[in-house]
N, C-alpha and C positions, 0 to 999 in steps of 0.2 A: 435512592442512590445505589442501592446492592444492586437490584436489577444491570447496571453500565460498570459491575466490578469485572464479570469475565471480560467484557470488551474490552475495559481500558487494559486490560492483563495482556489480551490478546494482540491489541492495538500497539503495547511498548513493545512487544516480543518482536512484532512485526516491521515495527520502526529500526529496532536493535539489527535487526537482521539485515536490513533494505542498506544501514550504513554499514555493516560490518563487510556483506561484499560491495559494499563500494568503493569500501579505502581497499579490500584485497587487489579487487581492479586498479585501483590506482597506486599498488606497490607494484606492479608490472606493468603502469603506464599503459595501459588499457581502458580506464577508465575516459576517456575521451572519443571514443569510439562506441556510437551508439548502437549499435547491434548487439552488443554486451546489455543494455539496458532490457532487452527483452523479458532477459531471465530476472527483470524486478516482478513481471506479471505471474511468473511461478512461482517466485517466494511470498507475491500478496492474495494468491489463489490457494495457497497451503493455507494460507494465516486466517483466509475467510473461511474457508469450506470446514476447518478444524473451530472455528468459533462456534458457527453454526450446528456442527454438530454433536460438542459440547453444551451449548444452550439448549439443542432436542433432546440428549438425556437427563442436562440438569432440571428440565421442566417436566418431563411425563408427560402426563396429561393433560397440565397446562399448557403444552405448546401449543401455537399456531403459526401461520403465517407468517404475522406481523411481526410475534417476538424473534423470529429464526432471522428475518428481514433486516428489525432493530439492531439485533447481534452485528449481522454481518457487516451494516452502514458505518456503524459507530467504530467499527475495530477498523474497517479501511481509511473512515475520514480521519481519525485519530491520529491513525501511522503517518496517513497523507500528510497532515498538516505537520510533526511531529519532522518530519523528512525532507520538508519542504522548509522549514528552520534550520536546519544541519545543512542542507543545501548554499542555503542564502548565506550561514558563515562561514563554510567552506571557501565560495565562490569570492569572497570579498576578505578574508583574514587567512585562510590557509593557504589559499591558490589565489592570488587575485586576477593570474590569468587565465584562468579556466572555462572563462565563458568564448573567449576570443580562439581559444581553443576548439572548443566545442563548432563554434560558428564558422570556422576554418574550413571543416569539412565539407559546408554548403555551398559556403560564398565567402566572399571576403569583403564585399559590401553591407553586410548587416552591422548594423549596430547598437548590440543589444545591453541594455543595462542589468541591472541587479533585479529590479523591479517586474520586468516582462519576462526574466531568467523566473524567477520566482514562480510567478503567476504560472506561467509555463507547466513546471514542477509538478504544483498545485493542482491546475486540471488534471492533468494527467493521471495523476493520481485519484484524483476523484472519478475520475469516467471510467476510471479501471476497477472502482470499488461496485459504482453502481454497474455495469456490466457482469460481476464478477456474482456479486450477490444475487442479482436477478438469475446468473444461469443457475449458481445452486441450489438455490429457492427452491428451484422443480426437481430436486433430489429430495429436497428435506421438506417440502411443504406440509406433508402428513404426519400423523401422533403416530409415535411407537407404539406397535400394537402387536400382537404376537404373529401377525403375518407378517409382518415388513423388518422383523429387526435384523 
C-alpha cells in the first residue's frame, strides 16, 4: 500500500483543486460555460507531471517506466473519480439545474440525466489522465543519473 501513498496524496490535492476552481467559476456564474473547463487540463497536467516527478526521486534507482506510469494513472484516475462524485452532488443537490444549463449551450433538445452527466465527467477525465501521463512518461521515462538531473 505505501507504494499508492504519493498518488493518493497527489490524486486528493488534484481533486481539491479541480473543485476549488470550480465553485470560484461558479461564484462568477462562469461555471457553465465550457471553455472555462479547459483549464481543468492544466491543473491535472500540474498534478501528474509533479506526481511523477516526485515518484522519479522518491525511487532513485528504483524507478522505471512503469512505476513513473503507476504514479501518474492512479493520481489522475483518483481525482477523476473523486471529481466526478462532487460532480454528480453538485448537479443534483447544490444546482439541480446545472445540467440543463450546461446543455443550453448546445441544444435545447438534449435530454440529459444525472447518469450520462456523470459518466461524461468520468471519461473525460480519464482520457485526460491517460493522455497526460503518456506525454510525460517521455520526459521522465529514465533513472536520475548524473547526466539527466
Amino acid at each position: 500500500m505505501s507504494r499508492f501513498v504519493l498518488s493518493v496524496r497527489f490524486g486528493v490535492a488534484l481533486c481539491t483543486s479541480l473543485i476549488a476552481y470550480f465553485l470560484v467559476l461558479s461564484l462568477f456564474n462562469l461555471h457553465t460555460n465550457p471553455l472555462y473547463s479547459l483549464f481543468n487540463g492544466v491543473i491535472t497536467g500540474f498534478a501528474i507531471y509533479e506526481a511523477i516527478r516526485f515518484k522519479r526521486i522518491e525511487k532513485k534507482d528504483d524507478y522505471n517506466y512503469t512505476v513513473g506510469f503507476q504514479a501518474g494513472i492512479v493520481t489522475g484516475f483518483l481525482a477523476s473519480i473523486l471529481f466526478t462524485i462532487f460532480m454528480a452532488i453538485y448537479a443534483t443537490e447544490i444546482e439541480p439545474g446545472f445540467i440543463d444549463k450546461i446543455t443550453n449551450n448546445f441544444s435545447q433538445s438534449y435530454d440529459i440525466g444525472v447518469g450520462i452527466f456523470s459518466f461524461t465527467v468520468l471519461l473525460l477525465g480519464l482520457a485526460t489522465t491517460i493522455v497526460l501521463t503518456l506525454s510525460f512518461m517521455q520526459l521522465f521515462k529514465n533513472r536520475i543519473t548524473p547526466e539527466n538531473k
